[in-house]
C-alpha positions as CSV (number, residue, x, y, z in Angstrom):
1,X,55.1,-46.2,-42.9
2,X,55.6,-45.6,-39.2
3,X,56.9,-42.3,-39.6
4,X,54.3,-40.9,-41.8
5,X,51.1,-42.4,-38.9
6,X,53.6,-40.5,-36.7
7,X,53.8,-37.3,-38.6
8,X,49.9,-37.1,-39.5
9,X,49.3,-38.4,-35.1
10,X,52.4,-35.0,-34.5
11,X,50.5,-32.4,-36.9
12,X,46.9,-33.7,-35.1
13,X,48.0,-33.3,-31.5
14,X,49.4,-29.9,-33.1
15,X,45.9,-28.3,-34.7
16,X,44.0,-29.3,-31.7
17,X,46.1,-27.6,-29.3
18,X,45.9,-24.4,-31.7
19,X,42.4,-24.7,-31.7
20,X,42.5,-25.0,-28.1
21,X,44.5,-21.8,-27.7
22,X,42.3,-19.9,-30.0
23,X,38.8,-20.8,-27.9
24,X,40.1,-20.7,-24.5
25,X,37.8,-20.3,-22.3
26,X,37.6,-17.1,-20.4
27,X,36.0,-15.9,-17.0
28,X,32.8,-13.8,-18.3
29,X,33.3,-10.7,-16.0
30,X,29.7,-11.0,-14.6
31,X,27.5,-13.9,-13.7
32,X,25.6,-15.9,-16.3
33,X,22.3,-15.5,-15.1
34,X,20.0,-18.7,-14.3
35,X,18.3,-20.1,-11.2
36,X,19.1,-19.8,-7.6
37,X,17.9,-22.5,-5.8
38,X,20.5,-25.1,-5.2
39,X,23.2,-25.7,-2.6
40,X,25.7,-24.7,-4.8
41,X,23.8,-21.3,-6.0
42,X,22.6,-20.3,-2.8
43,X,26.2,-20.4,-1.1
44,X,28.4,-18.5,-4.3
45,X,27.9,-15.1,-3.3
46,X,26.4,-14.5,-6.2
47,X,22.8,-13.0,-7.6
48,X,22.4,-15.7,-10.0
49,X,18.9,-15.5,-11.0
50,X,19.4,-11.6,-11.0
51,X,16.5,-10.6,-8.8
52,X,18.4,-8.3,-6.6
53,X,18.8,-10.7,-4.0
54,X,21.9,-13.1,-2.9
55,X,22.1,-16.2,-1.3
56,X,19.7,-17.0,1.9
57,X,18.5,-13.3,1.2
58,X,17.0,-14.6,-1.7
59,X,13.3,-16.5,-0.9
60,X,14.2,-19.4,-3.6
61,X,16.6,-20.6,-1.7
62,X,14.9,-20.1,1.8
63,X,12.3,-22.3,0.3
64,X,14.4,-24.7,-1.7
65,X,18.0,-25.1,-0.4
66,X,19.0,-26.9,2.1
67,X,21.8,-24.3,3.4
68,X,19.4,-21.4,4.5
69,X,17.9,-22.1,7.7
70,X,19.6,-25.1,8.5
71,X,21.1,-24.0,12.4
72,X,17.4,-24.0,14.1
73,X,18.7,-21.8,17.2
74,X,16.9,-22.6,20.8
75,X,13.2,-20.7,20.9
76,X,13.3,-17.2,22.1
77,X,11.2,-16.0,24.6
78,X,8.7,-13.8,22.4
79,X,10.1,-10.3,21.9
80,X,8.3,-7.8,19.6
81,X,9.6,-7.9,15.9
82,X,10.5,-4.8,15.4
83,X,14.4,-3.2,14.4
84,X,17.3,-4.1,11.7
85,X,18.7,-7.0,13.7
86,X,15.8,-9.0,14.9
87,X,14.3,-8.0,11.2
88,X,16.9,-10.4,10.0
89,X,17.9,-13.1,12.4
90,X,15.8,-15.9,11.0
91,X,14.0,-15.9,14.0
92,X,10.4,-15.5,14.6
93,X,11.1,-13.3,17.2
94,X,7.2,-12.4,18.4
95,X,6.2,-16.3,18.0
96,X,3.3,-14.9,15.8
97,X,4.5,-17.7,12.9
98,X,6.1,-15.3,10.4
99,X,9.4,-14.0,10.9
100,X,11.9,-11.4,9.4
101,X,10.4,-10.0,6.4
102,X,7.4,-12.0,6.7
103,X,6.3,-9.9,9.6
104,X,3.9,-7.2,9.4
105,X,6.0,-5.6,12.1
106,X,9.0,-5.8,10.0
107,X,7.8,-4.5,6.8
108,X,6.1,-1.6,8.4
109,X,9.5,-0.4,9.2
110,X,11.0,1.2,6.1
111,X,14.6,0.8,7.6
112,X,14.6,-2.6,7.7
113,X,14.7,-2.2,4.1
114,X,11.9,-5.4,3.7
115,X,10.2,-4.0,0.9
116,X,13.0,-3.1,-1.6
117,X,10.2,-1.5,-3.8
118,X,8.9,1.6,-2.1
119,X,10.1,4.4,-4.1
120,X,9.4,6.5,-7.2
121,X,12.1,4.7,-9.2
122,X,11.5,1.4,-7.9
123,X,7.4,1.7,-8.2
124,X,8.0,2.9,-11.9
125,X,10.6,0.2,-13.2
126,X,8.0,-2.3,-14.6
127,X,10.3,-4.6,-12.3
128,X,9.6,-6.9,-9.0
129,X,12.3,-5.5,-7.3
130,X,11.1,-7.4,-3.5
131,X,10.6,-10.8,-5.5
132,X,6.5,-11.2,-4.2
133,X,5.2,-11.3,-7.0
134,X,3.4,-7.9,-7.1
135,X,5.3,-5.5,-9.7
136,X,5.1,-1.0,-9.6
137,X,1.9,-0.1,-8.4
138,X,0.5,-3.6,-7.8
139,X,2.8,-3.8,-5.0
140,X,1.4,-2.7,-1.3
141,X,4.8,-1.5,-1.1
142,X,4.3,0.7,-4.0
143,X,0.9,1.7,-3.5
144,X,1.0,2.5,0.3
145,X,4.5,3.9,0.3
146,X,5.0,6.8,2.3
147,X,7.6,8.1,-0.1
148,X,6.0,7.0,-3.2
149,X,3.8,9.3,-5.2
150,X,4.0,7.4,-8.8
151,X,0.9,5.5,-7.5
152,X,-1.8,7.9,-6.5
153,X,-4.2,8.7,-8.7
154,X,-6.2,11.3,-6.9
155,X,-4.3,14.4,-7.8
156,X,-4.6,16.8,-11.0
157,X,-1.3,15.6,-12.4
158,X,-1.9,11.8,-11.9
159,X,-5.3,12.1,-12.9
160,X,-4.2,13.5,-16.4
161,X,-1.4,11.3,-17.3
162,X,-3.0,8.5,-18.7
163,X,-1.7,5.6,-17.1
164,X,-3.3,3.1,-14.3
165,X,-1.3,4.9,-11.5
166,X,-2.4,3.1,-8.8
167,X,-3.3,0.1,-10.5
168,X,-6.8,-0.6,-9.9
169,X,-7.8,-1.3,-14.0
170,X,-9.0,2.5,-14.3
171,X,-7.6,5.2,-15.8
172,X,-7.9,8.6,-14.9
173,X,-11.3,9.8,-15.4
174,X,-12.4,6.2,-15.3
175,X,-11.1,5.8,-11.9
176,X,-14.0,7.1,-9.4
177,X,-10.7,8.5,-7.6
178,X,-10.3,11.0,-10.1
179,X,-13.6,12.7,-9.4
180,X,-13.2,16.2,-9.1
181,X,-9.8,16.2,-9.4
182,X,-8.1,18.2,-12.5
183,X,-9.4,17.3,-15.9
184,X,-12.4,15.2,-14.0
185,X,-13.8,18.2,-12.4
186,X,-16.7,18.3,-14.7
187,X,-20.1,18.9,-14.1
188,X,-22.8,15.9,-13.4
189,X,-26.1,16.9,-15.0
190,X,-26.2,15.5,-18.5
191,X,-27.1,11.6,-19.3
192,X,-23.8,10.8,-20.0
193,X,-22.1,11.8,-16.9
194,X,-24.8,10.7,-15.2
195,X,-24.7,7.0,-16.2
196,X,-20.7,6.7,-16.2
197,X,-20.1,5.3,-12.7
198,X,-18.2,8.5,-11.3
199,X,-18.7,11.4,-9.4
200,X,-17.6,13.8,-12.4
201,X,-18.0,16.9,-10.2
202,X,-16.2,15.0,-6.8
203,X,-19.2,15.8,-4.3
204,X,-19.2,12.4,-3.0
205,X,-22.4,11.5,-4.8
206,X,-22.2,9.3,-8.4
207,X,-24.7,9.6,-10.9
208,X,-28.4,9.1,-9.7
209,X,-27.3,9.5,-6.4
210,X,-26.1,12.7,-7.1
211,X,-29.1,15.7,-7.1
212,X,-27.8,17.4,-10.2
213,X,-28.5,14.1,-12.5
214,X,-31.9,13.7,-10.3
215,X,-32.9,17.1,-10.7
216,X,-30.9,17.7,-14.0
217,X,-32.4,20.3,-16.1
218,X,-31.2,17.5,-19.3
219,X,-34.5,15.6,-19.2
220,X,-32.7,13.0,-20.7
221,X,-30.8,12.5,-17.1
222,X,-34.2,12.8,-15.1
223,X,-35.5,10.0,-17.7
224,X,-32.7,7.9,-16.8
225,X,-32.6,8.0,-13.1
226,X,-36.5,7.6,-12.8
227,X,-36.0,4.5,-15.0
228,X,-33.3,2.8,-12.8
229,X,-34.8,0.0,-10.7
230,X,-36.4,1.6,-7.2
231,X,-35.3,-0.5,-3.8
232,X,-38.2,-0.1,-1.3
233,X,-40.1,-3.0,-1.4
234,X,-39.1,-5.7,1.3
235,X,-37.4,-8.3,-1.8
236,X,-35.4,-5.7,-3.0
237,X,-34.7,-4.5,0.6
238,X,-33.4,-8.2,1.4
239,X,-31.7,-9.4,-1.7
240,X,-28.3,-8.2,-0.8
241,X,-27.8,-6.5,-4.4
242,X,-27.4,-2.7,-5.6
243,X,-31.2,-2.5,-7.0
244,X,-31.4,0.9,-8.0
245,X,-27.4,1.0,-8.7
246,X,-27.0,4.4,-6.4
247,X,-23.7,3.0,-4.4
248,X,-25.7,1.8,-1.3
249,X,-27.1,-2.1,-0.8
250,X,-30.7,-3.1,1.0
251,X,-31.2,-1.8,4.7
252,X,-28.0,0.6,3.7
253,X,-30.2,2.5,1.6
254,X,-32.4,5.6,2.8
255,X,-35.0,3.7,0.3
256,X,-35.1,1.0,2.8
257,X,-34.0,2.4,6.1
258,X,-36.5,5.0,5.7
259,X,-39.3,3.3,3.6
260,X,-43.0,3.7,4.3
261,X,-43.7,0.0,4.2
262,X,-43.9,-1.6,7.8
263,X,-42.7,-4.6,6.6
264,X,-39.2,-2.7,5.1
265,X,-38.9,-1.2,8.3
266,X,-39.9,-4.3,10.4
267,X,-36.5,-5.9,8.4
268,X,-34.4,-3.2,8.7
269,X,-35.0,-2.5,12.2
270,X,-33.7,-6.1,12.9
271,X,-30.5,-5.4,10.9
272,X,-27.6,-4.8,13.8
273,X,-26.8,-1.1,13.8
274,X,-23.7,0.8,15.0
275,X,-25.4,3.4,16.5
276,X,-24.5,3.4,19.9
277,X,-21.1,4.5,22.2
278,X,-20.8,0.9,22.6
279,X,-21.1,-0.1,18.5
280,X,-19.7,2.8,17.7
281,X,-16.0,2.1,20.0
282,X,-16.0,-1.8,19.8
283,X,-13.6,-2.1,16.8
284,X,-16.4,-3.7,14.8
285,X,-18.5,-2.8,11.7
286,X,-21.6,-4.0,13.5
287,X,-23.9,-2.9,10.6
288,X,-21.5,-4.8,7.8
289,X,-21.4,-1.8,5.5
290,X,-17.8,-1.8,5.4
291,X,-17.2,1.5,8.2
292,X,-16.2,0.6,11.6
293,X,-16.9,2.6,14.3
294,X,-16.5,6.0,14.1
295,X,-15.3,5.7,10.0
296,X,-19.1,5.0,9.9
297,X,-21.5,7.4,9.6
298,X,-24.0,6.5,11.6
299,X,-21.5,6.9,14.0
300,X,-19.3,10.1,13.3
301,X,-22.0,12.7,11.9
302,X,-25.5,10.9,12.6
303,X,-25.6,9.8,15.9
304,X,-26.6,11.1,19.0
305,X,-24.0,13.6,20.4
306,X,-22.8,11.6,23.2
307,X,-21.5,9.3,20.4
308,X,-20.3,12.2,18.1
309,X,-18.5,13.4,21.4
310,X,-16.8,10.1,22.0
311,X,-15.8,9.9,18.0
312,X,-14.3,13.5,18.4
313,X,-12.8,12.2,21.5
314,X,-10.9,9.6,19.6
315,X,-10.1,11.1,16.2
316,X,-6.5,12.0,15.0
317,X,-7.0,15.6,14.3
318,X,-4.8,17.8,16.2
319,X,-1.1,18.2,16.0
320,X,-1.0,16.4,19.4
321,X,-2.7,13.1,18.6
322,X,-1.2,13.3,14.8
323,X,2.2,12.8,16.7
324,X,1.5,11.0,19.7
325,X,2.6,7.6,18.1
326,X,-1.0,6.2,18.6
327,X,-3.8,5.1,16.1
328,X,-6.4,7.2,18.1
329,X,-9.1,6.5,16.3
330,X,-8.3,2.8,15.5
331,X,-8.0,3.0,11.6
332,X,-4.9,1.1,11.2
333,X,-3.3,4.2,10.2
334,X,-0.6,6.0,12.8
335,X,0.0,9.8,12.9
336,X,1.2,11.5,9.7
337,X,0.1,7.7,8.3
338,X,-3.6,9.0,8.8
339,X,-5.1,10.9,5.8
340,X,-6.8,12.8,8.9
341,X,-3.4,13.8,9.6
342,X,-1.8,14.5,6.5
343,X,-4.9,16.0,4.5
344,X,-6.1,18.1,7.8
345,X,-7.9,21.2,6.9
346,X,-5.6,22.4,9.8
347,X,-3.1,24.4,8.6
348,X,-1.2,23.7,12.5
349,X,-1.8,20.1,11.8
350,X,-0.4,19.5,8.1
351,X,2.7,21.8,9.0
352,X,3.3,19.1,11.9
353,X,3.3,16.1,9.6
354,X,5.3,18.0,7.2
355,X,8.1,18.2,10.2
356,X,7.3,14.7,11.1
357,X,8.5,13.5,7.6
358,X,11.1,15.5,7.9
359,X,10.4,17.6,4.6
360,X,10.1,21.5,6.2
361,X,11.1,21.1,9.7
362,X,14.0,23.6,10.2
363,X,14.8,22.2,13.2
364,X,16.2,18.5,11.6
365,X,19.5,19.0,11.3
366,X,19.9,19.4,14.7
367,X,17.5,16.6,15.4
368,X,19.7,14.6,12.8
369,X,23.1,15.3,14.8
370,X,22.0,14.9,18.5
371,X,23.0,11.0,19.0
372,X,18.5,10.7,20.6
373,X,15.9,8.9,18.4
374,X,13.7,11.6,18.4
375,X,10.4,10.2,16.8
376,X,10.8,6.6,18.8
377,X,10.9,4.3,15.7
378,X,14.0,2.4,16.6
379,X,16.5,4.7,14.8
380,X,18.7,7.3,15.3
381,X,20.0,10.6,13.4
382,X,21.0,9.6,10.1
383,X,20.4,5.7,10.1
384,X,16.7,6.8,10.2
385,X,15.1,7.4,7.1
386,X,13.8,10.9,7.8
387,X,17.2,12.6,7.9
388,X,19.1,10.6,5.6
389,X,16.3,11.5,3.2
390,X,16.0,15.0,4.0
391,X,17.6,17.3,1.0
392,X,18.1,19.7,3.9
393,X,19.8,17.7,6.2
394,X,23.5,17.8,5.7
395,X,25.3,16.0,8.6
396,X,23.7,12.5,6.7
397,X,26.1,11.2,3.3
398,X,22.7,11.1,1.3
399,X,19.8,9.3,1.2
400,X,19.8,5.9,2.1
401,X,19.5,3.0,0.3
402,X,18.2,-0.3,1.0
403,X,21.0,-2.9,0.7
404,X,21.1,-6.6,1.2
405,X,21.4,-7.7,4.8
């Protein structure tokens, strides 16, 4: 009896460790993807949630582990945020209360490599490659990327292609962007592109506000336009709304502004104006119609010349002030960053910023190869952006990537 239990406990012991052998388990040869958020996750090595960032790099576990950011070094004196290292030392560096990648200053930088999606292929993956939760063209990264061109849609190509390029819910000819541009560049005269919301023809003026719907020989158009509500009387001049839907709101309006009613002008005249060197140089949009200083009209074409001087004074439009360095004429937007610079009717002045980015300029392989940081953004030859991603410049291995600190 004993040696049968024995025989049937012998053959037992036997399957299982056959069935053993034939499921081992084996190493999988890449990480099973989950969450990275733990102690444990954050401190393998590993991209386990496969966002294209490891560890402490990864803002999961900078929020949720207790490993990242654990040594609190001594506080710095403030020092600007600006370059690879302090771009990465967990530090804010400028005491402003954002640090690394968090900065402004940091992200401007495209060396530092903080927004990981700010290229054609990155901006056209459907992906979140920088984990912010803005995907493609939704991205600032994307959209305001000085190598990116997937995102515009103000350009014959991008303006035909059917798709949302720059991801403001309108497409193509639906986006007001698109006016004049390729297939858009239609005439305005006729009541239905008269009443579509976009300057069909790209003269800067949409539908009734535009002269050829106005004075359209479709009398259908005329009809329409004289139908659309009129804003001259002191309500409609006060209400804060679009009354007669031409683009422009109350005392913004030449209705208003230059109505015959006393009252309408009484109220408008009271509105503050940026119509002086002072208004017009301050850095504010006195009159609240969205144009500061000399982005306004009232400041740049209408007023009096010893403001249009001082606006002519300041703007970015010679080779000299497009790469000085400087945001002359305060718009946020530096050098070949300023659509003054890089759209210039100057022929002198486009060819500079074409050299500037490093796309024509014959002389960058020398400028690559001579051990100076020519253009004063923290980096030199080929570590900086323009030469390593220069088809023409040869001393650099290729263009270069951004790659986890």
């Amino acid at each position: 009896m004993g040696g049968h239990i024995g025989a049937r406990i012998s053959i037992g012991i036997g399957a299982l460790a056959l069935g053993l052998a034939a499921g081992c388990y084996q190493l999988p040869e890449a990480p099973v993807y989950g969450y990275e958020y733990d102690d444990q996750s954050c401190a393998d090595g590993l991209d386990n949630d496969n966002d294209g960032l490891i560890d402490c790099a990864d803002t999961d576990c900078l929020s949720e582990s207790t490993l990242c950011g654990e040594v609190v070094p001594e506080p710095p004196a403030p020092e600007p945020e600006a370059g690879l290292e302090v771009c990465h030392d967990q530090i804010d560096n400028d005491d402003d209360g954002q640090f690394d990648c968090g900065d402004p200053n940091c992200r401007d930088i495209p060396e530092t490599c903080c927004l990981r999606e700010n290229t054609d292929a990155t901006c056209n993956d459907g992906k979140d490659n920088d984990g912010n939760g803005f995907a493609d063209c939704a991205d600032f990264g994307c959209r305001r990327g000085i190598f990116v061109t997937v995102c515009a849609e103000d350009n014959p190509v991008n303006c035909g292609d059917e798709k949302d390029n720059d991801n403001d819910g309108a497409v193509d000819c639906d986006d007001p962007d698109c006016g004049g541009q390729g297939p858009c560049n239609g005439p305005e005269g006729d009541l239905a592109s008269c009443s579509d919301g976009v300057d069909n023809d790209g003269n800067g003026f949409t539908d009734c506000a535009d002269f050829s719907c106005t004075m359209s020989m479709d009398p259908d158009a005329v009809t329409y336009c004289a139908m659309q509500p009129a804003e001259d009387t002191l309500d409609t001049c006060s209400n804060e709304v679009d009354d007669d839907n031409n683009g422009f709101i109350d005392c913004k309006d030449f209705s208003c502004a230059m109505s015959e009613d006393p009252e309408v002008l009484a109220y408008c005249g009271m509105q503050p104006v940026e119509n002086t060197v002072e208004t017009c140089t301050d850095g504010l949009d006195n009159d609240g119609n969205g144009y500061v200083d000399c982005s306004d009209f009232s400041c740049s074409s209408d007023g009096p010349k010893e403001i249009v001087d001082a606006c002519l004074a300041k703007a970015e439009n010679s080779a000299s002030k497009c790469s000085d360095g400087v945001d002359n004429d305060g718009n946020g937007f530096i050098d070949c960053a300023d659509f003054s610079c890089v759209q210039s009717d100057s022929l002198v002045v486009r060819q500079t910023c074409q050299e500037s980015l490093a796309l024509l300029d014959e002389d960058a392989i020398a400028r690559c190869d001579d051990g100076k940081d020519n253009d004063g953004d923290g980096f030199t030859d080929c570590d900086d952006w323009d030469c390593s991603n220069n088809p023409i410049v040869t001393v650099c291995d290729g263009p270069k990537v951004c790659e986890q600190p």
